[in-house]
Every structure is written in C-alpha cells, then in structure tokens.
C-alpha positions as CSV (number, residue, x, y, z in Angstrom):
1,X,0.0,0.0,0.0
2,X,2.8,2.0,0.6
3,X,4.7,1.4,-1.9
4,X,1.6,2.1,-4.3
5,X,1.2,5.9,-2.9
6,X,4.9,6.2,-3.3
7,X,4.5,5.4,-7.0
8,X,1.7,7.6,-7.3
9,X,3.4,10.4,-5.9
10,X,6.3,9.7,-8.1
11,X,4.3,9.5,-10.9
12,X,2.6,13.2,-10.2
13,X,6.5,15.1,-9.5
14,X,7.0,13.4,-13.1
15,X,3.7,14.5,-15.1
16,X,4.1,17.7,-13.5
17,X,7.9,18.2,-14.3
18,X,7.3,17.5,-17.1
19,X,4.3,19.5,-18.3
20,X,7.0,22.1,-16.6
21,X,9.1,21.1,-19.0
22,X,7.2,21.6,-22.0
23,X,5.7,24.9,-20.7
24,X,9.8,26.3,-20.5
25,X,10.2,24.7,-23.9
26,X,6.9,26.2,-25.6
27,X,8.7,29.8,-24.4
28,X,11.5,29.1,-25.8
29,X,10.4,28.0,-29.1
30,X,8.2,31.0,-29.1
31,X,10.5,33.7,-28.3
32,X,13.1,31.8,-30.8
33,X,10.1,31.9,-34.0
34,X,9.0,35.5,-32.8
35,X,12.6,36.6,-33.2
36,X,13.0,34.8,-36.2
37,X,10.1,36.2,-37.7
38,X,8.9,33.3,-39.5
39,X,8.1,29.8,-39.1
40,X,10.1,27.3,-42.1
41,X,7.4,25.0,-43.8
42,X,4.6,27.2,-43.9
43,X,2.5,28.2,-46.8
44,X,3.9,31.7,-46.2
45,X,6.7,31.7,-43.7
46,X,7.0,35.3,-42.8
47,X,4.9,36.5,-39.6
48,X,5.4,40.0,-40.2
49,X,1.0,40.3,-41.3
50,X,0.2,38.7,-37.7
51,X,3.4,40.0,-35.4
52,X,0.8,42.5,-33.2
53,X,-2.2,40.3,-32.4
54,X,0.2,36.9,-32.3
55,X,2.3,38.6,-29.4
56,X,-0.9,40.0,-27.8
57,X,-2.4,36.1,-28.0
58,X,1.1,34.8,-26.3
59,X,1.5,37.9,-23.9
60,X,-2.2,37.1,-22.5
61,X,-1.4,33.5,-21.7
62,X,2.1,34.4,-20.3
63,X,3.5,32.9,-23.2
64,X,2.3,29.5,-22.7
65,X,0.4,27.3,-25.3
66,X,-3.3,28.1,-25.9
67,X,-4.8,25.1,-28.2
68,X,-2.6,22.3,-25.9
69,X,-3.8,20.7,-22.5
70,X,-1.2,18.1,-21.7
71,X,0.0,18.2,-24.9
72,X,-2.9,17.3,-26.6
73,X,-5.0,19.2,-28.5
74,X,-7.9,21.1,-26.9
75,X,-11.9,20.3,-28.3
76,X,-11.6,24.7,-29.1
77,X,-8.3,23.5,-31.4
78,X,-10.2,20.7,-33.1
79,X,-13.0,22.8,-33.9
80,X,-10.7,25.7,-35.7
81,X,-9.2,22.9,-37.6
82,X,-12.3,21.6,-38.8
83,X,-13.2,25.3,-39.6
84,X,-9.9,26.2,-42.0
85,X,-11.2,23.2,-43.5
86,X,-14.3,24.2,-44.7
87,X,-12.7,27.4,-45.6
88,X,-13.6,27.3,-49.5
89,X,-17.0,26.9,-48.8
90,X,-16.5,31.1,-47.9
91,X,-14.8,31.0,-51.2
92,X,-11.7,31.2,-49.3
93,X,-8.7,29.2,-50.1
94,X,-7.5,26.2,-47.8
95,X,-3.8,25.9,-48.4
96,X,-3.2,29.7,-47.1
97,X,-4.3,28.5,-43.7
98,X,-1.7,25.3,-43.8
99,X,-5.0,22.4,-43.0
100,X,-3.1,19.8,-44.6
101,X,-0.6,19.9,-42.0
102,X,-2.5,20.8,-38.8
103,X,-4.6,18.0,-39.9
104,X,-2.1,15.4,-40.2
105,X,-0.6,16.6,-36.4
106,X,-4.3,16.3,-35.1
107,X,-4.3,12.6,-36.5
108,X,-0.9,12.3,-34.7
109,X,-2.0,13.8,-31.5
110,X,-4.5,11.2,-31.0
111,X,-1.7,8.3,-30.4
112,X,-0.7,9.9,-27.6
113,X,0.3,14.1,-26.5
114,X,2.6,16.2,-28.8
115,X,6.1,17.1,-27.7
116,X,8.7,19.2,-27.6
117,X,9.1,21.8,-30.9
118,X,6.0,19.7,-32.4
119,X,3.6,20.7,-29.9
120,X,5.0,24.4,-30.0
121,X,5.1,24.1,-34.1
122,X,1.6,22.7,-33.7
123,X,0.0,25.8,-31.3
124,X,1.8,28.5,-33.2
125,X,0.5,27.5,-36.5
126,X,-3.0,27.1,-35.6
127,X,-3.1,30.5,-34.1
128,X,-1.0,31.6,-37.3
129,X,-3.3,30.5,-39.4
130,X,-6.4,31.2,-37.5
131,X,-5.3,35.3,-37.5
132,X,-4.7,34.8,-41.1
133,X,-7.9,33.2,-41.5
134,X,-10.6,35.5,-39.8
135,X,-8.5,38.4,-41.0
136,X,-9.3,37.1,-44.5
137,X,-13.5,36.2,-43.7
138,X,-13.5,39.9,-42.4
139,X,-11.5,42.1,-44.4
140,X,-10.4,39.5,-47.8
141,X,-7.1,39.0,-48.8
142,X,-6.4,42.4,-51.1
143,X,-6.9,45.5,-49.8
144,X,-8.9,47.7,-52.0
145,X,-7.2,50.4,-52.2
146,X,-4.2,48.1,-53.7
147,X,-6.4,47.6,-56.7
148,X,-7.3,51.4,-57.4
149,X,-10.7,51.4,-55.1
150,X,-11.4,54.2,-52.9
151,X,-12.5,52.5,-49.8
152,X,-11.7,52.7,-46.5
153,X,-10.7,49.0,-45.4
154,X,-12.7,47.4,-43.0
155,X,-10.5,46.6,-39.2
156,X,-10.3,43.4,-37.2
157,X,-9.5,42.9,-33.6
158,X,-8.0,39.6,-34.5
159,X,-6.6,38.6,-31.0
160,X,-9.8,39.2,-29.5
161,X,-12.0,37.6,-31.9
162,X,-9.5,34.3,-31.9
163,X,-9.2,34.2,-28.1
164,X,-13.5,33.5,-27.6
165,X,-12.5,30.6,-30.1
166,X,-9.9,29.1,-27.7
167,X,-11.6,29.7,-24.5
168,X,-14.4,27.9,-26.1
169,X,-16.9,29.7,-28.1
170,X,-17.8,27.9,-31.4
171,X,-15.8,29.0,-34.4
172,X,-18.9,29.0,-36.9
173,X,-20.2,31.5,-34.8
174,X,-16.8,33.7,-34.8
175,X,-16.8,33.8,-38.4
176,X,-20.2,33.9,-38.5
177,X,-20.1,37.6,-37.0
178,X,-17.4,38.2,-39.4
179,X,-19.0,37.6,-42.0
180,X,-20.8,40.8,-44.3
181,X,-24.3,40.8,-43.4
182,X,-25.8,41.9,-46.8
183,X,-28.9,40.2,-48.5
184,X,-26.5,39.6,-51.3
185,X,-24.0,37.3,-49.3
186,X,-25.4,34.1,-48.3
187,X,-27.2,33.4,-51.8
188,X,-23.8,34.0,-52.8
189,X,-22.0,31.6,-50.5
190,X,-25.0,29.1,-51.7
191,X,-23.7,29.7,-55.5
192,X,-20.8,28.9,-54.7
193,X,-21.5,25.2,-53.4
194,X,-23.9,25.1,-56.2
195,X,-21.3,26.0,-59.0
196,X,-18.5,24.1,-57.4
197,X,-20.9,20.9,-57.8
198,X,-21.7,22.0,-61.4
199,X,-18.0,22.2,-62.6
200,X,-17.6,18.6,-61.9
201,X,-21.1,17.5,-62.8
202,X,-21.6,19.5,-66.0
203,X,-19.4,19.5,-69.1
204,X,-17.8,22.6,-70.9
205,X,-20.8,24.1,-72.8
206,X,-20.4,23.8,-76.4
207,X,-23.2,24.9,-78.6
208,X,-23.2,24.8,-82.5
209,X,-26.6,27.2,-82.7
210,X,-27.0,28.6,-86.0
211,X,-27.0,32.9,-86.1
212,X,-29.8,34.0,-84.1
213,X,-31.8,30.8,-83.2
214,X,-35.4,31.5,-82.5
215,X,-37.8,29.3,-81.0
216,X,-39.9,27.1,-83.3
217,X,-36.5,26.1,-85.0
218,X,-34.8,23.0,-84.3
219,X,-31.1,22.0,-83.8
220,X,-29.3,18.6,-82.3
221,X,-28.1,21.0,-79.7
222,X,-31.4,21.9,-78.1
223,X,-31.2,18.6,-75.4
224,X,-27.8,20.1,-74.3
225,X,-29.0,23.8,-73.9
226,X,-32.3,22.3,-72.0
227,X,-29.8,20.2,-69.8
228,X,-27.7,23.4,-69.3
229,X,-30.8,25.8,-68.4
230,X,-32.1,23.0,-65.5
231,X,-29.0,22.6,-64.0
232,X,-28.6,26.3,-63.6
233,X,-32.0,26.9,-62.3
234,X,-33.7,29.1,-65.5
235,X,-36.0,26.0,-66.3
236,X,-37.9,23.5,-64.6
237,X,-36.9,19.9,-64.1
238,X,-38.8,18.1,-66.6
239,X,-39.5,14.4,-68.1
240,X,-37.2,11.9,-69.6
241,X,-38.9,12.1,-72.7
242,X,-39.2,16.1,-73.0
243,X,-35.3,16.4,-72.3
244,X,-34.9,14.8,-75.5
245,X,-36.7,17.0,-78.2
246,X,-34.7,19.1,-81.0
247,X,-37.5,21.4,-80.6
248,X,-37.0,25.1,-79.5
249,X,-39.8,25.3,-78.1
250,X,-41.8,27.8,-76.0
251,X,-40.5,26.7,-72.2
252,X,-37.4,26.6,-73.4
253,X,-37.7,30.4,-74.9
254,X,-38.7,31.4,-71.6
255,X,-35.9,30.1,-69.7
256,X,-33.4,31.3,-72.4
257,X,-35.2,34.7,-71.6
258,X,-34.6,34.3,-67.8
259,X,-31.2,33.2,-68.6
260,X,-30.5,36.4,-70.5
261,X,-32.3,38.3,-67.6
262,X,-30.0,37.6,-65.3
263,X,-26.9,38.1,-67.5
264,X,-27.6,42.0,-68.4
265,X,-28.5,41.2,-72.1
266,X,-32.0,42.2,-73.9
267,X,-34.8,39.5,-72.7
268,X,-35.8,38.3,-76.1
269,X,-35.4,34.5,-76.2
270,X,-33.3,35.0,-79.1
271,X,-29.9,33.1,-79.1
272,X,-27.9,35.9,-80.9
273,X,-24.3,36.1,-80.4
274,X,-24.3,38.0,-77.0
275,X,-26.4,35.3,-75.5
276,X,-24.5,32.5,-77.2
277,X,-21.4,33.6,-76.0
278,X,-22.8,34.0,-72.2
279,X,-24.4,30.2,-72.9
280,X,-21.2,29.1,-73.5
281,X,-18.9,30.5,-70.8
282,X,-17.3,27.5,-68.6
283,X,-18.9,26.9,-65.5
284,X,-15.1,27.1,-64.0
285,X,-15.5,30.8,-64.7
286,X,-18.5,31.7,-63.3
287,X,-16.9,30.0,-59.9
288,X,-14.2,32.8,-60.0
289,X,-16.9,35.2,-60.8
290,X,-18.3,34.1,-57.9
291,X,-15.2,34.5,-55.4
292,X,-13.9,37.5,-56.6
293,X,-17.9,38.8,-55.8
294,X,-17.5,37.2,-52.1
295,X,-14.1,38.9,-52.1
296,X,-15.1,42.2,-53.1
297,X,-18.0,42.1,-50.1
298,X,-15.2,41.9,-47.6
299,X,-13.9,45.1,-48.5
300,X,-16.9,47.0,-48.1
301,X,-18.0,48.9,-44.6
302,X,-20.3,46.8,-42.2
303,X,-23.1,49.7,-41.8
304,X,-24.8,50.3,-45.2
305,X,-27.9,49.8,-43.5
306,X,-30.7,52.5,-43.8
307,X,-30.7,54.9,-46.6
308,X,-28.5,54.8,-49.5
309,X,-27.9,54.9,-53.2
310,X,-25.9,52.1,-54.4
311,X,-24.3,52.1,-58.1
312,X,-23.0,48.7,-59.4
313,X,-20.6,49.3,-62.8
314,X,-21.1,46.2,-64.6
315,X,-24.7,45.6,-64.1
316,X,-25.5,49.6,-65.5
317,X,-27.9,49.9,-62.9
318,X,-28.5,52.0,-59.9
319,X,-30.2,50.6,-56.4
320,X,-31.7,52.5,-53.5
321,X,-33.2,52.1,-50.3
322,X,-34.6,53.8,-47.6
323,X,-34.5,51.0,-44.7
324,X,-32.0,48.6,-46.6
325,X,-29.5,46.1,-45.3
326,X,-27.2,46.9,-47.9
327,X,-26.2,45.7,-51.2
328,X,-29.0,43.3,-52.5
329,X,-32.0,44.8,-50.7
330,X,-33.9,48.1,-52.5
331,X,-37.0,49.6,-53.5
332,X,-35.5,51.6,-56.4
333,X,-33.6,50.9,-59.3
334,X,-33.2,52.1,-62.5
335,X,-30.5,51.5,-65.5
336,X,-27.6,53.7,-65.5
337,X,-24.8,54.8,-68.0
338,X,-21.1,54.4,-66.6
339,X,-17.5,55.4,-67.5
340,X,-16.1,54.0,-70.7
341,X,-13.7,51.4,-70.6
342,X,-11.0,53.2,-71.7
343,X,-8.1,55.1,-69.7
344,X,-9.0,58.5,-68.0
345,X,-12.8,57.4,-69.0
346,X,-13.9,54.6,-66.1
347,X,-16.1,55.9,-63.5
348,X,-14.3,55.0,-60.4
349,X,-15.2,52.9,-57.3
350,X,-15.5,55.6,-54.5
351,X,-18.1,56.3,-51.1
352,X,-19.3,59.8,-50.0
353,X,-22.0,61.3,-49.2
354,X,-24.9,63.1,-51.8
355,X,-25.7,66.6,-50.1
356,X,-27.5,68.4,-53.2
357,X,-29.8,68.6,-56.2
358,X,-29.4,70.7,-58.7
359,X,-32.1,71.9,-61.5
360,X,-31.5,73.4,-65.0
361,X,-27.5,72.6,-63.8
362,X,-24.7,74.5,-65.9
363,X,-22.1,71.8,-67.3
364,X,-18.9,73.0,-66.6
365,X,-16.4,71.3,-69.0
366,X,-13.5,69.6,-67.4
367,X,-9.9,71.2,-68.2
368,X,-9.0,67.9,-69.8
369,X,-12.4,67.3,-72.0
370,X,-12.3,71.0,-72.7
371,X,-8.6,70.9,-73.4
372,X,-8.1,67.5,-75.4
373,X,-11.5,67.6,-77.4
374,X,-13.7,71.0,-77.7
375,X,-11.1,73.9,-78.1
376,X,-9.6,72.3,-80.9
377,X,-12.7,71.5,-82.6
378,X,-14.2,75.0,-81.7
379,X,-10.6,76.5,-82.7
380,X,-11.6,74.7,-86.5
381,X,-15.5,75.2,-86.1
382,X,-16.4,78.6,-83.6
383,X,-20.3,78.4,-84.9
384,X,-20.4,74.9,-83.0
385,X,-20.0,76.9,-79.5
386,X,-22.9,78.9,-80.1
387,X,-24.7,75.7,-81.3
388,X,-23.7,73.7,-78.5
389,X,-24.7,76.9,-76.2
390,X,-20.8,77.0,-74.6
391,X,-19.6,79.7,-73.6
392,X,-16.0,81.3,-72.1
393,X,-15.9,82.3,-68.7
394,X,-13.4,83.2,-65.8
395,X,-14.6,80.7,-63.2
396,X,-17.9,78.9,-63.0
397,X,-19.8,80.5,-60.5
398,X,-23.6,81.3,-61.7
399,X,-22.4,85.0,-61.4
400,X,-19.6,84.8,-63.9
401,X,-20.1,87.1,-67.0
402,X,-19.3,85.0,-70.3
403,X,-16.4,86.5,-72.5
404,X,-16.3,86.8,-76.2
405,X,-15.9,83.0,-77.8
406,X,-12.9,84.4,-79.7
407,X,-9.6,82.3,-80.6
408,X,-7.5,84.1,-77.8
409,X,-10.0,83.8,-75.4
410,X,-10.3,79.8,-76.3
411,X,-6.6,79.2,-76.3
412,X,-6.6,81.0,-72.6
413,X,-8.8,78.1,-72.0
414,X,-6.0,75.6,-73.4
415,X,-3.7,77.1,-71.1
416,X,-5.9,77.0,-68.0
417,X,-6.6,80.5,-67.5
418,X,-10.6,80.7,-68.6
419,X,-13.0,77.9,-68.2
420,X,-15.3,76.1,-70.4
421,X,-18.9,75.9,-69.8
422,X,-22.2,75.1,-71.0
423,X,-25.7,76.9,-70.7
424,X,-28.5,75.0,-69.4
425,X,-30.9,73.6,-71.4
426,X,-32.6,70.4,-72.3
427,X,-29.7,69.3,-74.8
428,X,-27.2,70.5,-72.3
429,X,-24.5,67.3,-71.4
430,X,-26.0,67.1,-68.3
431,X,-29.7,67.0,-68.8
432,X,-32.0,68.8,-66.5
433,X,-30.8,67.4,-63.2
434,X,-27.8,66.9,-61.3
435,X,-27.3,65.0,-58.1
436,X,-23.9,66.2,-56.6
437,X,-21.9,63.6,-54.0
438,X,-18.6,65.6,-52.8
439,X,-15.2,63.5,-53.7
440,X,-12.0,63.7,-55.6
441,X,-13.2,62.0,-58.9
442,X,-15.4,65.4,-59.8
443,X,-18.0,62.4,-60.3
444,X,-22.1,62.6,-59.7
445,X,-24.9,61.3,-60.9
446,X,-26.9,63.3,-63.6
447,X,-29.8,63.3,-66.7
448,X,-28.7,63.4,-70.2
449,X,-30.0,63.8,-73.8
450,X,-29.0,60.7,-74.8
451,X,-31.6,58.8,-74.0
452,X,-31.3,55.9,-76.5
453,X,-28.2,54.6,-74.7
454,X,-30.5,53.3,-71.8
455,X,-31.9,50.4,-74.3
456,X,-28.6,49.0,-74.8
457,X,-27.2,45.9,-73.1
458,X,-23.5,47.3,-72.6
459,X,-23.7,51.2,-71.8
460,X,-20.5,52.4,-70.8
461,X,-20.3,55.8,-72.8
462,X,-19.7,58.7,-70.1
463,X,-16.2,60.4,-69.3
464,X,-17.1,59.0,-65.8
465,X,-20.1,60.4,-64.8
466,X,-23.0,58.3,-63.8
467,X,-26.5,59.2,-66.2
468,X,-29.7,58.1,-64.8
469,X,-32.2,57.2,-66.7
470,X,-35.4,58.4,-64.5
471,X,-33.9,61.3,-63.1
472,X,-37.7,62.6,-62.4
473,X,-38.0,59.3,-60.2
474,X,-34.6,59.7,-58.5
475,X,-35.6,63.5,-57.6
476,X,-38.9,62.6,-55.7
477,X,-37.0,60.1,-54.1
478,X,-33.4,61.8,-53.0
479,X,-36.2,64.9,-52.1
480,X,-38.8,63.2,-49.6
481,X,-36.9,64.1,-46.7
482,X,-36.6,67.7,-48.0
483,X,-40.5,68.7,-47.2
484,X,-43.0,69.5,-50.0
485,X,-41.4,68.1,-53.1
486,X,-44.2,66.6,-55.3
487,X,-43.6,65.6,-59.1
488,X,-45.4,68.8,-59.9
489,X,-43.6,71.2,-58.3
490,X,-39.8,69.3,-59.4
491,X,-41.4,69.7,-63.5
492,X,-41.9,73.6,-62.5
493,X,-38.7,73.9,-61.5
494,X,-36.8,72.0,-64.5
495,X,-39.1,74.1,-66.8
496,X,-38.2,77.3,-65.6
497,X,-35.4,79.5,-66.7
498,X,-33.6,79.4,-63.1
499,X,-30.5,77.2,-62.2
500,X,-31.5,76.2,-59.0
501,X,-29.5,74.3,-56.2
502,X,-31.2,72.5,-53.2
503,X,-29.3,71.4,-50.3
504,X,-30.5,67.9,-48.7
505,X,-31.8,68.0,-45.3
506,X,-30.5,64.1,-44.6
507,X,-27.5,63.6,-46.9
508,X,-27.8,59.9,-48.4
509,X,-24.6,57.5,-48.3
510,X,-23.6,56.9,-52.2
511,X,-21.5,53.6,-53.1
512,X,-20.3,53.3,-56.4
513,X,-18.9,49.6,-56.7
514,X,-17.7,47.1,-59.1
515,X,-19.4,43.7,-58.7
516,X,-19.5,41.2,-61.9
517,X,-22.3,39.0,-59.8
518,X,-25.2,39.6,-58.1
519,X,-28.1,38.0,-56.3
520,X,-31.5,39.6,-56.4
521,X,-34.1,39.4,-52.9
522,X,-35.0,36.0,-54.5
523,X,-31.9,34.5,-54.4
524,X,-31.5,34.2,-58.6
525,X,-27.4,34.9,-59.3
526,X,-26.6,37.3,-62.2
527,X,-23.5,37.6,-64.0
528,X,-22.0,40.7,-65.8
529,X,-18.9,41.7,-68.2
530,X,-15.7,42.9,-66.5
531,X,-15.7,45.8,-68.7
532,X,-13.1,47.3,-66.7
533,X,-10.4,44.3,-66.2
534,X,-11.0,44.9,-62.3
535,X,-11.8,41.1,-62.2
536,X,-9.2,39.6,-64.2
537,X,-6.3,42.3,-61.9
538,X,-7.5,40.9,-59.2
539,X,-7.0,37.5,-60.0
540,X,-3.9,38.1,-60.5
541,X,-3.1,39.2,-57.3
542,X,-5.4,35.8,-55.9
543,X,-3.4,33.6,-57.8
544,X,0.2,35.1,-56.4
545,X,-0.9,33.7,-52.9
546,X,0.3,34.8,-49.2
547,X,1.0,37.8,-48.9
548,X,-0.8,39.3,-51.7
549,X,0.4,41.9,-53.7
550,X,1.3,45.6,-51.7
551,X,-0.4,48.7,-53.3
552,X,3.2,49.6,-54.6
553,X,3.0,46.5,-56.8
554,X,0.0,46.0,-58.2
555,X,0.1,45.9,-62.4
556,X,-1.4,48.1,-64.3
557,X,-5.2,47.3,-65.4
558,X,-5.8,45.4,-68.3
C-alpha cells in the first residue's frame, strides 16, 4: 500500500515536471520563431501580417500554449481545424491556412500528446493560421485600395476575436459575426456550393446554334442547352422524354429569356451572339466570378444599412433604399450609363455622401475634356460653341459674365486661364438634373440627352459620370426628406429659366462599386462583363498567394 502511494506520488512530481518542462520549452520556441520572424514550412513563412495580435495572443497566456492541455490538443483546437477546413465553402482558399498539415498533427496527437518543438510548431501555426484566416473572412485577402478602389478597409480585432475561439466559443459563430451581413451574401455563399458541384457535374458548354436561333427552329443542340438551363436553375426539371426534343420550343424560350435576364443582355429569347457567348462560358468561370464577388464584399463597410444609393458598374444599374440592409435589398432601381472602358474614362469605385440637387445645372467642361476635345474643334469650327450653347468664362460661379468666344480667349482656355462651360438647357450634357456627391473623382450622378443609350445591353459611354435614366424618379426620391417636393412642383422647376441648387436635409450615403455577380431578394445569381479588367487584376493578385500583392506592386489594369 505504501509502496503504491509512493509510486503515485512519483508518478505526479514526473507528469508535473514534465508539463513544466514543455511549458519552459513552448517559451523558448516561441520567443526563438518571434525573433526569427517566420516559421520554415509554412504556406507563407513570414509573420510580419500577424506579429501585433500573435504577441498580444502569447503575452495574455504568459506565453504558454493556448490550443494544448497536456499536450494534446484542446476540443476549441479541433474545432478551428475543422473550420480552416471548410474554408472554401467562404470561397476562401485552404492551403493559405496550412489544414493539410494541422490535420495530419491532429491525427498524430490522437496516439498519444505532442512534444517538444512539435507541440510548440503545432499551437503557433494554428493561431498563425487562424489570424490569417478571420482576418481574411472579415476584411479579404487584397486590400482595396491596392487595386485602385477608394474605400476605406474594413478593421479586425483579431486577437480578440481568436481568443473567444480558444476559450471555447464555437468558431462558426466567430466567423459567422465576421462575415458581411448583406442580402446579397449568403445566396452568394449558396452559389458557390452550387457551382463548385456543377464544374464537376456539368461538361464545358459547347453549342453549335445557327446565327440568331429563334424558337420554333430545331437543332441537335437543343437537349444540351435544356440540360444546361435545369441545371442552372432558368428551367424547370422536366420528363425523360421532354429532355430529348430538338424542338425550341416555348418553355425553353422562356428560360433562355430568364437566362439572359440575369446576364444583363436584352430579354428576347433570341440566341444571338451575346447570348450565345454568355451560354457558352465554362462553369469554372463563373466560380471565379463568384469568389472575386464574395471577395469584393469583404472590402466593403459593415453599416450600409438604412438609406443609401448604391451604383453597381457592370450591371449599369443604380439601387436605392430607404431602410436597406445593404447591397441586395432596395426599393429603387433604375439603369444607368457608366465610365467607358478606356483610360481616363472609367467611372471609379468611390463612397461619400450626396448633399444636393441641382435643376436646370450649368455643365462645366472639365480642363481635360475642354482641353483635349472641344477647343480644338471650336478653334476649326467657332459656330459649333454657339450651337452647342458653350460659352467662355473666368470661373464657374452662376455669377460669372461670359467672354467673347474668340480664338484668344479659347486658347486662354487651353492654357488653364478661362474655363469652359455650357448653358442649361434640355440638350445640355448634363440633362436637367444633377445629383452632386462631394469626392476627388469630380464624379455625380446626372440626366442626359442621350436617351437611346439606356436600351442598350453594354452602356458604358460617359467620361465617368454616372446618367440616370429616371432622373424625375430619383428626384422625388433623394427629395422626400426635404419637405413639399411633389412631381409637380420638381417639373416647375426643371421648366423654368432658373438654375436652381437645393441642399439635402438628410444627406444619403452613395456607393459606387464594381461587382460582376449579383443576387436579387430572390436569391436568382446574375453575372455581368468585366468591362473594366477589375476582375481579371484581381485574379492576379489571388493567384500570387500569401502575402498578396502591396499597393506599390500591383500591375497596371488590363
């Protein structure tokens, strides 16, 4: 009996010496990787993108290990394994977060406890990864502003958020909190599932369609478009035996119409060469469509809630809401004309704030449209200024007196010293109305003359400037808040001979964005052009890996 509590007490002094032991060593190994400042192995060695919320993580547990009890592996460190696992279903990518590894250790752990620099190798890189991990559900992998986007990046607290996962709250529900909380997300995330199970189901779409196929005619490659159209949700499961027809028929027409729907293109059941080419885009690329989208929501801030105006590039349309929950949710919409793809011409991707309405606006030429395209045609052609209704002037206050439209006066213009501008009136550039949003880009939202460019599918035409095509609609609404603003009384004022300027009571949060997919209230996905080689940039940058490219070397866009 005595000899058994001896052993006991023997056995204790050991466990306990050496859990001692391994807590010395753990310190050691930590202090020797923090100096180093990197860990050899790893998907991305360097710690330098978690060196302030790593130390704050080891500082809080006086540098001791925090996913290790004994040496094995707590239930808090299986669960963030399992997690990074199931990274890609956040359209996230696996390897970054080293799962292969971790994995293989866990496996290892359960033979008996990790030792020595293993179990120190093992803690570090789960909390490595983990930082790297929620930094990415939170806040993506690129920063926007590396990629030319004017938006202020969201911020983690990423030792705080990781240490409720190791003192045991539930990972999912971390992330979950992470996560952006706009309508358009989670049908998103769904897509993404869906699509991934599509690129292995489905084969490349290849359709030999004649030049615009209409229904009624027949081809050998109508079975393969009806397959196509079920699988992605535009038409209805249906029988064996209807599967099999040649026949373009009338069910089909209508889900080649929603297909077109929700690709921007005119809704006409037609299979021209704009649908055709949409139909036969690999399934592969619509997944990257898809994770850039996902990507792109990280970067965005956490409280458009409320009242905003939302502009999506691509999609040429124009969303608002009143008590929204951001992008996917609104009661307005409307199609809008956008920058064109072409350098100095793309609208860019900005926030501020719209503070004014203008009626009957002047449009004051910019120094480089006036410079590089109107003096020298007015220098060749002076009638065309008093056709156009342009006039010279010394700044572009509503008070300024117009000079004489003479050749010196226009080549002070070239040189900076006059300005350019035009008169109102319903052929002026900028229409009748003029929504003004203060920011760096001289960007805003206005009418225009040019009305036919609304019907077309692609309608990027603009020097930058955004062109509504209800600019009646978008006054009521931007004015509600402003008091007595019926219909009547804004077609008074746009009728009149005034230039008028009304300043907004509540000023309304504008986002102009850049988002090739989309997902409507009802969950359908749509997919846009990258007309400005935003998409294709940052896959670049994606497919470089950890750490993702710095501002200073990002390439030039396509």
């Amino acid at each position: 009996m005595v000899g058994q509590l001896f052993f006991s007490l023997l056995l204790c002094v050991w466990v306990q010496g050496s859990l001692l032991a391994a807590g010395v060593g753990f310190e050691a190994d930590l202090s020797k990787w923090l100096k180093l400042g990197r860990i050899a192995g790893l998907r991305y060695e360097p710690l330098s993108d978690v060196a302030k919320p790593l130390a704050a993580i080891y500082e809080g547990s006086s540098h001791q290990p925090v996913w290790l009890h004994g040496g094995r592996p707590t239930a808090a460190a299986k669960s963030m394994v399992e997690m990074l696992g199931s990274s890609e279903d956040l359209g996230l990518r696996w390897e970054d977060y080293d799962v292969v590894w971790l994995q293989d250790t866990l496996r290892k752990s359960s033979q008996g406890p990790l030792v020595s620099e293993e179990a120190s190798r093992f803690d570090l890189v789960l909390t490595v990864s983990s930082l790297r991990f929620l930094r990415h559900v939170s806040m993506g992998h690129v920063q926007p502003r590396a990629v030319g986007f004017d938006i202020e990046p969201r911020r983690i607290d990423g030792a705080l958020e990781l240490r409720k996962i190791f003192l045991g709250e539930s990972p999912r529900k971390v992330v979950m909190a992470l996560e952006p909380s706009f309508p358009i997300y989670k049908p998103l995330k769904e897509a993404l599932k869906r699509y991934r199970s599509l690129a292995r189901e489905l084969p490349h779409p290849r359709f030999g369609f004649p030049p615009l196929f209409r229904p009624g005619m027949q081809h050998q490659d109508v079975p393969a478009l009806r397959k196509l159209l079920t699988a992605l949700g535009d038409l209805p499961p249906l029988t064996i035996k209807d599967q099999g027809s040649e026949l373009y028929d009338p069910l089909l027409a209508e889900a080649v119409k929603a297909f077109q729907m929700r690709h921007g293109i005119g809704e006409d059941g037609v299979i021209g060469q704009a649908t055709l080419k949409r139909l036969s885009t690999p399934i592969p690329d619509r997944l990257k469509q898809i994770e850039i989208g996902l990507e792109r929501l990280r970067w965005l801030p956490a409280d458009i809630k409320g009242y905003y105006l939302i502009v999506n590039i691509p999609a040429f349309k124009l969303y608002g809401a009143r008590a929204g929950e951001g992008l996917g949710q609104h009661e307005l919409q409307m199609n809008v004309v956008v920058g064109e793809a072409m350098d100095g011409r793309t609208t860019p991707v900005f926030r501020s704030d719209m503070t004014m309405v203008t009626f009957r606006p002047y449009w004051n030429v910019p120094e480089a449209i006036a410079v590089k395209e109107l003096v020298p045609e007015f220098l060749h052609h002076p009638e065309l200024m008093g056709v156009r209704s342009m006039e010279i002037v010394p700044d572009f206050s509503l008070k300024s007196v117009p000079l004489e439209p003479n050749e010196a006066n226009l080549q002070k213009v070239l040189a900076g010293q006059l300005k350019l501008r035009q008169r109102p009136s319903e052929e002026n550039a900028l229409g009748l109305f003029k929504f003004s949003f203060p920011n760096t880009n001289n960007v805003y939202l206005h009418s225009t003359p040019a009305k036919s460019l609304f019907s077309r599918d692609r309608r990027d035409f603009s020097h930058g400037c955004i062109r509504v095509k209800d600019p009646l609609r978008l006054a009521e609404w931007v004015l509600q808040d402003n008091g007595d603003w019926p219909r009547e009384r804004i077609e008074v004022m746009i009728k009149g001979d005034q230039t008028k300027t009304i300043s907004l009571k509540r000023p309304i949060p504008v986002y102009i964005l850049y988002s090739t997919v989309m997902a409507d209230q009802g969950g359908r996905i749509s997919f846009f052009e990258d007309i400005y080689g935003h998409d294709r940039t940052l896959q670049v940058l994606l497919a470089k890996g950890p750490p993702y490219l710095p501002a200073a070397a990002v390439p030039s866009r396509p």
